[in-house]
One Martini backbone bead per residue (centre of mass of N, CA, C, O) as a GRO file, in nm:
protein
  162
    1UNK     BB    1   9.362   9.638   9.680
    2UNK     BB    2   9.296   9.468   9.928
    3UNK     BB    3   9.378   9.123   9.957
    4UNK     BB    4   9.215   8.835  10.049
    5UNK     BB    5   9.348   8.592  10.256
    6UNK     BB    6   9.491   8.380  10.432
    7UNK     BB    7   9.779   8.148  10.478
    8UNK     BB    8   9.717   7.929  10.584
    9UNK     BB    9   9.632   7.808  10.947
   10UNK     BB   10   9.874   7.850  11.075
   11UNK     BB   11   9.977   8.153  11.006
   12UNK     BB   12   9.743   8.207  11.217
   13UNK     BB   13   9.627   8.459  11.436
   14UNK     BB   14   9.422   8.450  11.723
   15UNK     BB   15   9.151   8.629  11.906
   16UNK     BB   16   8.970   8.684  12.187
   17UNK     BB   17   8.724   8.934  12.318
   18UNK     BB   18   8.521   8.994  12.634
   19UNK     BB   19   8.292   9.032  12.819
   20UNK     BB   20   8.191   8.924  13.147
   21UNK     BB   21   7.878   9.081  13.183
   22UNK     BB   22   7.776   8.951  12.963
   23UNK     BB   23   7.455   8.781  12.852
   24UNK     BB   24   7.454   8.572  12.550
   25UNK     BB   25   7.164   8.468  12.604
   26UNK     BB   26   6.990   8.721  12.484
   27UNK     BB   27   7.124   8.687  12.222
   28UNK     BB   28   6.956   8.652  11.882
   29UNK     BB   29   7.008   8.910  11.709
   30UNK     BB   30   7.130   9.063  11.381
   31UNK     BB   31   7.350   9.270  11.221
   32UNK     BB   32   7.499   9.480  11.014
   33UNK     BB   33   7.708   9.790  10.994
   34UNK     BB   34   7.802  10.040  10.751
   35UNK     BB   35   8.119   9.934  10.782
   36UNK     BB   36   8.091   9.708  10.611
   37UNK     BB   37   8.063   9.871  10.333
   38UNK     BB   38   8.375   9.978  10.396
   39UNK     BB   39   8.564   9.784  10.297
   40UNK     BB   40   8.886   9.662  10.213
   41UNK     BB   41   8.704   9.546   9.957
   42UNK     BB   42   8.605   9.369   9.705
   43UNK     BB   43   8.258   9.318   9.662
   44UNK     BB   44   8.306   9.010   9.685
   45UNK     BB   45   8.477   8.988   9.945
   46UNK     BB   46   8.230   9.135  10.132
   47UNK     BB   47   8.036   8.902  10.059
   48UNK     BB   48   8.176   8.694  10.165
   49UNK     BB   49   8.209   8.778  10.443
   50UNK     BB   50   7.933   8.824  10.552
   51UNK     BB   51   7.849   8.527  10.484
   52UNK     BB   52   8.014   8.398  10.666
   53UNK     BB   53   7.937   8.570  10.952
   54UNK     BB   54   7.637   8.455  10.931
   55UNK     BB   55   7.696   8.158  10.936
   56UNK     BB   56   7.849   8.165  11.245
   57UNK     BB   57   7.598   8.299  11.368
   58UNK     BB   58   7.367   8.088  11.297
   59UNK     BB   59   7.534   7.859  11.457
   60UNK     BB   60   7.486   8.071  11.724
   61UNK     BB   61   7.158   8.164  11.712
   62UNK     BB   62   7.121   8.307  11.566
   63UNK     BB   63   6.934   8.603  11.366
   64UNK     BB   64   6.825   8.807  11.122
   65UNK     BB   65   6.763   9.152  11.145
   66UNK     BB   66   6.628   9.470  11.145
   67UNK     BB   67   6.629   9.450  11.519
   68UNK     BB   68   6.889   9.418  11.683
   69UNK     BB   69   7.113   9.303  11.957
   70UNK     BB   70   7.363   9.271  11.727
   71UNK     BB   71   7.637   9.414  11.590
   72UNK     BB   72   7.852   9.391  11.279
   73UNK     BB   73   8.184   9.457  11.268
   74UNK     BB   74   8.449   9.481  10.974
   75UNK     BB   75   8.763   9.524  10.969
   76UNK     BB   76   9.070   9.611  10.761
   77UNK     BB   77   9.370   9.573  10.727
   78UNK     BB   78   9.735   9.665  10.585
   79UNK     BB   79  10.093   9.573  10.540
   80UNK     BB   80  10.376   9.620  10.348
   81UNK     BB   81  10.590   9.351  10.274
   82UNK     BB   82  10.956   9.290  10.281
   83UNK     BB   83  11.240   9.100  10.135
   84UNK     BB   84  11.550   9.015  10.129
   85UNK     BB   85  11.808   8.817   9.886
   86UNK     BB   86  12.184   8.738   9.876
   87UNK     BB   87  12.295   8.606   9.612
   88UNK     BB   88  12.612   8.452   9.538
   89UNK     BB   89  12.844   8.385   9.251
   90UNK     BB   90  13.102   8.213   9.160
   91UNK     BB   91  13.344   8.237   8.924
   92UNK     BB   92  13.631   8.058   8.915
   93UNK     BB   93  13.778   7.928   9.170
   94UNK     BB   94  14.024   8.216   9.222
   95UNK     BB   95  13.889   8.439   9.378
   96UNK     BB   96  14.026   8.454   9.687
   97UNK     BB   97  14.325   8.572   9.468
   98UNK     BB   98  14.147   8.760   9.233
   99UNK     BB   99  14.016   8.543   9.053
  100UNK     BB  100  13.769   8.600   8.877
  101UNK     BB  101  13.409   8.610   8.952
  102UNK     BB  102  13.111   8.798   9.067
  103UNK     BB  103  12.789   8.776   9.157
  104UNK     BB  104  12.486   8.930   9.253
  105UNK     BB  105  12.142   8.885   9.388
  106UNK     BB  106  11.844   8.998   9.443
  107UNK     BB  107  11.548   8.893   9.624
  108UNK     BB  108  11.220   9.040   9.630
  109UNK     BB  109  10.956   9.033   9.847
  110UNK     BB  110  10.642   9.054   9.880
  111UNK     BB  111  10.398   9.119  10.158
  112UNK     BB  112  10.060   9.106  10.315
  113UNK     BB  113   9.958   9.198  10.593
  114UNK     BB  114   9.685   9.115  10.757
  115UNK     BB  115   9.341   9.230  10.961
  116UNK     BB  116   9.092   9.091  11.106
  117UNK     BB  117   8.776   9.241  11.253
  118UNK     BB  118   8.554   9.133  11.461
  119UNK     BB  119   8.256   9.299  11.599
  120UNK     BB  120   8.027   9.352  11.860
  121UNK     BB  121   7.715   9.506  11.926
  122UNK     BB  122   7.520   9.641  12.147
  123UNK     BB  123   7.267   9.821  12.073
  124UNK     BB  124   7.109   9.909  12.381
  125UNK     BB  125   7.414  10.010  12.485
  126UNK     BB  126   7.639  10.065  12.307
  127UNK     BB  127   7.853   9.788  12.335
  128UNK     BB  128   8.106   9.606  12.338
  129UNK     BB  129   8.119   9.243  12.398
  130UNK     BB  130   8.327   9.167  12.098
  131UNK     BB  131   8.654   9.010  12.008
  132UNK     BB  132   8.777   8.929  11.650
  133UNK     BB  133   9.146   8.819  11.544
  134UNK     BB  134   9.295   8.801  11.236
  135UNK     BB  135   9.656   8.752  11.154
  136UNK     BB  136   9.804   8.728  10.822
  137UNK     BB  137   9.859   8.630  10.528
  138UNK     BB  138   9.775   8.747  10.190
  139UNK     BB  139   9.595   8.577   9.939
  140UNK     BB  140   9.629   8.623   9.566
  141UNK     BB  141   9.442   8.348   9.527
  142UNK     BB  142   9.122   8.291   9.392
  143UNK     BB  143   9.085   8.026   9.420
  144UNK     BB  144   9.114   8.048   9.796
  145UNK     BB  145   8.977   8.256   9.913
  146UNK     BB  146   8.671   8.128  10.000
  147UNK     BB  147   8.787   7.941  10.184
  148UNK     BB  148   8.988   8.166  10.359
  149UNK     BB  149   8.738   8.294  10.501
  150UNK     BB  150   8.548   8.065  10.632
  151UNK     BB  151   8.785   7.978  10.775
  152UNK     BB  152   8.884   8.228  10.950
  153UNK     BB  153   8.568   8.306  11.057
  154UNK     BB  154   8.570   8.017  11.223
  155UNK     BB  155   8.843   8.070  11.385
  156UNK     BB  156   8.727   8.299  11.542
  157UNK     BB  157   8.437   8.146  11.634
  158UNK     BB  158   8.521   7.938  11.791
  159UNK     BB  159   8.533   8.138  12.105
  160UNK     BB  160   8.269   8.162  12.151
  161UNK     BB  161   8.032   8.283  12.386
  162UNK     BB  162   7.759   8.045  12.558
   0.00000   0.00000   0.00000
């Protein structure tokens, strides 16, 4: 199972784009989309993921509705990247005459690049208004998962349209 969140703030790419002609002074309320008990995480990082998500709407004035003005949205992606290191190390003086040995080494590491995606929906047009994505290494230390869901999350809403 896919382990959130990524590692560092430095090595995080966000972006965000919106609707230009959407009027963002008019929603006041959200609610998440059944999509969003879909993530590819575990149920611990999804409640964590909605916590986080909900924590930065309510900072932009949102409440939390059974009718809200806007859904929200949230899925991840995943893909796992190798990359290899071969260390050679030489046995005695004369390897480059013929004599001596030589070892070599290759070191594997694996990580997984992941991207969490955001998006607002209009509920009465039916219609994408925003979205935030966030593209870095997945950090599978759990003592700092909760706080770079957090961290990546408001990182995301830093550029929210007001």
């Amino acid at each position: 199972m896919l382990m959130i969140f990524m590692v560092g703030c430095a090595s995080i790419k966000v972006s965000t784009d919106y609707d230009r002609k959407a009027d963002f002074s008019k929603y006041k309320t959200f609610n998440f989309s059944k999509e969003v008990d879909k993530v590819t995480l575990n149920d611990l990082n999804r409640r964590r993921l909605k916590d986080a998500i909900s924590k930065e709407m309510q900072a932009k004035g949102f409440q939390i509705s059974t009718t809200p003005d806007v859904l929200v949205n949230a899925f991840v992606k995943g893909k796992t990247k190798y990359s290899a290191t071969a260390n050679t190390f030489y046995n005695g003086g004369m390897y480059y005459r013929g004599f001596g040995s030589s070892s070599t080494y290759v070191d594997v590491n694996k990580s997984i690049e992941g991207t969490l995606f955001i998006d607002l929906i209009d509920v009465q047009e039916k219609k994408m208004i925003w979205e935030g994505v966030a593209e870095g290494l997945v950090n599978p230390r759990t003592e700092t998962r909760e706080d770079k869901i957090n961290s990546v999350v408001a990182m995301i809403f830093k550029n929210f349209p007001q």
